[in-house]
N, C-alpha and C positions, 0 to 999 in steps of 0.2 A: 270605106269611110271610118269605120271602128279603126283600125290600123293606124289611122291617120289622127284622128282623136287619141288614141292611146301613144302615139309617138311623140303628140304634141303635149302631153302629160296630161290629159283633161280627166283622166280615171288613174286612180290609185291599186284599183280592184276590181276586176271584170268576175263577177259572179255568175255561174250560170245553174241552172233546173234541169234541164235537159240536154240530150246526145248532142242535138244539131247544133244548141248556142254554146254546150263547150267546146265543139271542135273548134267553131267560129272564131271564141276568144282565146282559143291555144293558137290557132292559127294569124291572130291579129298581135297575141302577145308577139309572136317570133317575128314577124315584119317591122314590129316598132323597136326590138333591139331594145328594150327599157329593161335594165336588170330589175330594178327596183318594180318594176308592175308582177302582182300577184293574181293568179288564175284561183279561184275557189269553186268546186262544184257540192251542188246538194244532192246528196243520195236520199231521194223522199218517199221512193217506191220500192218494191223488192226486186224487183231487175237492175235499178241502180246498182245491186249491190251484187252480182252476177258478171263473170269475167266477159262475155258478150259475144258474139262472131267473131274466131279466129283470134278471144283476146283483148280487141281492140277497144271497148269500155275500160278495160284492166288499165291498158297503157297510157290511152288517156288521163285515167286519175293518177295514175302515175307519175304523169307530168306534170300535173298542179298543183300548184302550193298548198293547198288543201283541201278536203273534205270535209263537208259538213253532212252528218246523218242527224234523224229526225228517232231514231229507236236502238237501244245499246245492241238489240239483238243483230241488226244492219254493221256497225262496229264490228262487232266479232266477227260475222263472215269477211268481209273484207277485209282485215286484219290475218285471219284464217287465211285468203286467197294471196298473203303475200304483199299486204299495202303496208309502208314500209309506218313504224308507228308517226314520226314526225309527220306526216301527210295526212296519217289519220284523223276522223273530225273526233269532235265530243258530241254528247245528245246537248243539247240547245234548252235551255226553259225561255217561258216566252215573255222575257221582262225587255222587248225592242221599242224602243220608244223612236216616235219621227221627231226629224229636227226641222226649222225652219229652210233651210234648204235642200229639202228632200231626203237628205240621205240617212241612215239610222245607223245608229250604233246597239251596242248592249251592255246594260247595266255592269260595271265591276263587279265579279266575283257570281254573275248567274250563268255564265260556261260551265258547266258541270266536268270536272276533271275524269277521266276513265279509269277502271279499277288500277291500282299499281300493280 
């Protein structure tokens, strides 16, 4: 059903928290064929940020449009393990405000850019 929803454009952006819902939405991004659909995972934990059995965490984020981590020091290690830096996230402050239709966005200019 995600597959099918994301084919039929009803998501811009499949974000996910966890292993199981990012394979999910790598795996539904590739069924819907949408160039334009973006995969984003949150590295929130310190295994997030850890190449994983045989790698397969690694490649995963690999394949996503992006990364978003929760602590510079998460950054660096994956960054460290070879995440290419365009993929890499920024640490996030927490200026997310809800919209009337659910979805949030974040304030202009409160993405905190990573050291140069």
């Amino acid at each position: 059903m995600l597959a099918q929803w994301a084919r039929e454009g009803r998501f811009d952006v499949l974000q996910s928290g966890f292993a199981h819902d990012h394979h999910l939405a790598l795996w539904a991004a590739a069924r819907a064929r949408r160039p334009d659909l973006r995969i984003v995972r949150a590295a929130q934990r310190r295994v997030d940020a850890e190449p994983g059995a045989l790698g397969l965490r690694l490649r995963a984020l690999r394949r996503s449009d992006g990364v978003i981590v929760h602590a510079e020091a998460y950054r660096r290690k994956l960054l460290d393990l070879g995440l290419e830096p365009d993929r890499e996230a920024r640490a996030l402050c927490s200026e997310v405000h809800a919209l009337p239709d659910w979805t949030a966005r974040v304030e202009k200019g409160s993405v905190l850019p990573g050291p140069s």
